[in-house]
C-alpha positions in Angstrom: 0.0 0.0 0.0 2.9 2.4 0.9 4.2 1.7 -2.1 1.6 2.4 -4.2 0.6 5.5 -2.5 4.6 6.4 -3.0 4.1 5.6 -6.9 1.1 8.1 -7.1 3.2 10.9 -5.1 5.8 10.8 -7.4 3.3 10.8 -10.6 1.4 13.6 -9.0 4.6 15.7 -8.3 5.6 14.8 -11.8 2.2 16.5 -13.0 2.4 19.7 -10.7 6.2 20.0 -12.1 4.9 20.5 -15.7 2.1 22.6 -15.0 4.3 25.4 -13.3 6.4 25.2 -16.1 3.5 25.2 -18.6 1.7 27.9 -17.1 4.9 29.8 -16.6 5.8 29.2 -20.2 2.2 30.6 -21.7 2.8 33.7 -19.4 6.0 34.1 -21.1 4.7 33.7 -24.4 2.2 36.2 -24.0 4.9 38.9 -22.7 6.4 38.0 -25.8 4.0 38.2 -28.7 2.8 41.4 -26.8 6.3 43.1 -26.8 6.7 42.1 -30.0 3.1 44.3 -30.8 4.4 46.6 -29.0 7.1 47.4 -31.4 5.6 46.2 -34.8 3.2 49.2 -34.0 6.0 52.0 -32.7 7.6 51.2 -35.9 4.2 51.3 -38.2 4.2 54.7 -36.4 7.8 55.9 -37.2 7.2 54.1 -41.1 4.0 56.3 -41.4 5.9 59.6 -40.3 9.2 58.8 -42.6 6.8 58.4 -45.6 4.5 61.5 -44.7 7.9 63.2 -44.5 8.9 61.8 -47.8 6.3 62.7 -50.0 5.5 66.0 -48.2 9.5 67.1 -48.8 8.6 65.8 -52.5 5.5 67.7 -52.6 7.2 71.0 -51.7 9.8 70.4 -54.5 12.8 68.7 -52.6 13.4 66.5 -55.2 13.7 62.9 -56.4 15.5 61.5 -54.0 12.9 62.3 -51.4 9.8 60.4 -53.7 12.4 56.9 -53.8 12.4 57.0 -49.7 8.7 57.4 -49.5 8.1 54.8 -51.8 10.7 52.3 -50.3 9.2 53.5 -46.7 6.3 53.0 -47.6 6.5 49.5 -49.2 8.2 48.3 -46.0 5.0 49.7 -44.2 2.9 47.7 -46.5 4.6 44.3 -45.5 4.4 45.9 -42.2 0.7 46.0 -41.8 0.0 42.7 -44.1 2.2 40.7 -41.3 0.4 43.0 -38.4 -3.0 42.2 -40.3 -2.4 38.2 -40.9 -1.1 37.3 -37.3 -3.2 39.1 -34.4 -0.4 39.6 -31.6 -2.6 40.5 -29.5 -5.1 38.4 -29.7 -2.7 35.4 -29.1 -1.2 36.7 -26.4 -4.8 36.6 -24.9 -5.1 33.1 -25.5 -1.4 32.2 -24.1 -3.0 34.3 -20.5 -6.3 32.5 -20.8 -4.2 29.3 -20.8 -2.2 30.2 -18.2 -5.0 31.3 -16.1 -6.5 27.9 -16.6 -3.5 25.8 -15.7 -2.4 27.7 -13.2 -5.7 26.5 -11.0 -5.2 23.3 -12.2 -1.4 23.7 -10.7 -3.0 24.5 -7.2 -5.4 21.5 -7.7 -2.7 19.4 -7.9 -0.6 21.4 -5.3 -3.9 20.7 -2.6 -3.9 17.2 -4.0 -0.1 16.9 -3.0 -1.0 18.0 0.2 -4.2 15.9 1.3 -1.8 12.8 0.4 0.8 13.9 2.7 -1.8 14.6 5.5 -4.0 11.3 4.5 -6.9 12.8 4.4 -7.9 11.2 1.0 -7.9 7.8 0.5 -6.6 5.6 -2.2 -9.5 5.8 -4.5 -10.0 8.9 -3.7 -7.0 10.5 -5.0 -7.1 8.4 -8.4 -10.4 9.8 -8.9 -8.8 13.3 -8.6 -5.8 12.7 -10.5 -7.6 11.0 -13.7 -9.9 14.5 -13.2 -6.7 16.8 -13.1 -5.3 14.8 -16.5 -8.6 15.3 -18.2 -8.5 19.2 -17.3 -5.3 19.8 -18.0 -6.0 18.2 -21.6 -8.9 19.9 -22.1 -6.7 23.5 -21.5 -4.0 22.1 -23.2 -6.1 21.3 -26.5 -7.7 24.4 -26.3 -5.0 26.6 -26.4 -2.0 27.7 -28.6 1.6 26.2 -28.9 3.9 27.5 -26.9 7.9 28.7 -28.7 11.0 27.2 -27.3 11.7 30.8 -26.3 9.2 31.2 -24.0 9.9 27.5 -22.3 13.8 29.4 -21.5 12.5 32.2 -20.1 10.4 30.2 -17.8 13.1 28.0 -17.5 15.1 31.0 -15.9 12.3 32.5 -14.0 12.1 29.4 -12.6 14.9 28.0 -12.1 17.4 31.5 -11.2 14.9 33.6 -10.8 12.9 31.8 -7.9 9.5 33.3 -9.3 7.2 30.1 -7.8 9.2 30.6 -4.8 9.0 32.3 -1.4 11.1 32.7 2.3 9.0 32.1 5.4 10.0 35.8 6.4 8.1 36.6 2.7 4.9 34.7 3.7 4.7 35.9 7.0 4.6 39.5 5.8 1.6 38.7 3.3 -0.2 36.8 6.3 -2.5 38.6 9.4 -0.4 38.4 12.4 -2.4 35.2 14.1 -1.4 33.1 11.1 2.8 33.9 10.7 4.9 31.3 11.6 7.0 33.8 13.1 10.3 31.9 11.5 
């Protein structure tokens, strides 16, 4: 019996291992995608003003040389705006927080279900029947939402890892906690 309850721990902290990562890697694919917005739009802003410039310098009789910019300018903002148009940035940044919003309950399901083994408050069954539930949730988010980039999986790698983003001092928790419930360590 200890055995197989020691089987189940080590699948269950298997699980909870790749749903911080998985939630920490959607968060860091949405940062991504939306920096990346970010500046696709600054430089459809500075594109727009060079061309404006161009033509207007052209307009006012500055010459030849000002009309090839503009139209080279303004050709790059065309390919500009036909990628900005194609892939919606922001949109599937949305979808990478939605995903991590949905794991990342899943991740404390499986965190609470780590912790009514240790305690035994759950029996055998009962804790199959909440793991099998967890696997089917996590699939359901999982096929819902979009691929993640290799990118984003290092940078949660290093939040992780060097950063210490999932973790905490008791000194840390004690300040978040009311006074009655500090561990005072």
């Amino acid at each position: 019996m200890a055995k197989t309850l020691s089987a189940i721990e080590g699948q269950l902290r298997e699980c909870y291992g790749r749903a911080v990562y998985s939630h920490k890697t959607h968060e860091k694919c949405a940062d991504i995608l939306l920096t990346r917005l970010a500046r696709i739009k600054l430089l459809q802003i500075v594109l727009s003003a060079i061309t404006t410039g161009s033509f207007l310098t052209t307009i006012l009789g500055s010459g030849k040389e000002a009309a090839v910019i503009g139209v080279v300018v303004s050709t790059a903002l065309l390919v500009l705006n036909a990628y900005a148009k194609n892939y919606d940035l922001g949109e599937l940044a949305q979808k990478h927080k939605q995903a991590a919003n949905d794991i990342w309950l899943i991740r404390e399901q499986y965190l609470s279900l780590l912790t009514d083994l240790a305690a035994s408050s759950k029996g055998d069954d009962e804790v199959r029947a909440e793991r099998d539930r967890l696997v089917v949730a996590l699939h359901a988010v999982y096929a819902g939402s979009p691929s993640t980039t290799y990118a984003a999986y290092r940078r949660a790698q290093e939040s992780l890892k060097h950063n210490e983003e999932m973790t905490f001092s008791d000194e840390e928790i004690d300040a978040f906690l009311p006074k009655q419930l500090r561990s005072g360590g």
